[in-house]
C-alpha positions in Angstrom: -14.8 51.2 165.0 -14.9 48.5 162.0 -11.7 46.9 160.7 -12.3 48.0 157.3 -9.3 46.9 154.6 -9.5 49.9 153.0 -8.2 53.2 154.2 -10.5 56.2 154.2 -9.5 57.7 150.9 -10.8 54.7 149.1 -7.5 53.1 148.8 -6.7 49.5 149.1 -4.6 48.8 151.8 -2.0 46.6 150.5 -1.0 45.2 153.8 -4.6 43.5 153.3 -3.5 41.3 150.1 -3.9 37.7 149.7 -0.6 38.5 147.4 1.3 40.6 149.9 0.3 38.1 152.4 1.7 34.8 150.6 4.7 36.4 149.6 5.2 37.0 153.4 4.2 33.9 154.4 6.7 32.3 151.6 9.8 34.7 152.8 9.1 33.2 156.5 9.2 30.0 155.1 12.8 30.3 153.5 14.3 32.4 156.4 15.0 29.2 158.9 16.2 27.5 156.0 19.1 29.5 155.4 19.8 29.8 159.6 20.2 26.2 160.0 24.2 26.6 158.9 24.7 29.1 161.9 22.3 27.0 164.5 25.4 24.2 165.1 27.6 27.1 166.4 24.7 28.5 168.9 24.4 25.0 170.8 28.0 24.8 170.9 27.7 27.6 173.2 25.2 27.3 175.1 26.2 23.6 176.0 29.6 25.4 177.1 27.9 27.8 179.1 25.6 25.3 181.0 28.5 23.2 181.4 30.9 26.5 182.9 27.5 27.2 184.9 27.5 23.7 186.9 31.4 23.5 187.0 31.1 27.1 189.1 28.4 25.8 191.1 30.2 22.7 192.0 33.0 25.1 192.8 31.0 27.3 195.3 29.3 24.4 196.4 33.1 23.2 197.5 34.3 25.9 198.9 31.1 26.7 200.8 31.2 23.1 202.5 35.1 22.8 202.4 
């Protein structure tokens, strides 16, 4: 079956528009922009949680060899 951009009733898909297709491309482009204020509060956990994760494996580690 071909991969035509136009549906069977003769319509243009509009999913197939260089137009549609930059303005997604430009609204990607913007989105990581306007996460970068929130990204400083996502390391701050996860370098708590690595650092909770080897504090209870030293912990077990203790008690296993203690």
């Amino acid at each position: 079956m071909a991969n035509n951009p136009q549906s069977p009733n003769g319509n243009q898909d509009p999913s197939g528009s260089t137009q549609m297709f930059r303005a997604f491309v430009d609204e990607g482009a913007r989105q990581p922009q306007a996460s970068t204020g929130s990204s400083g509060g996502s390391r701050v956990g996860v370098i708590v949680g690595v650092i909770a994760a080897v504090v209870i494996v030293a912990a077990v580690a203790w008690l296993a060899l203690g």
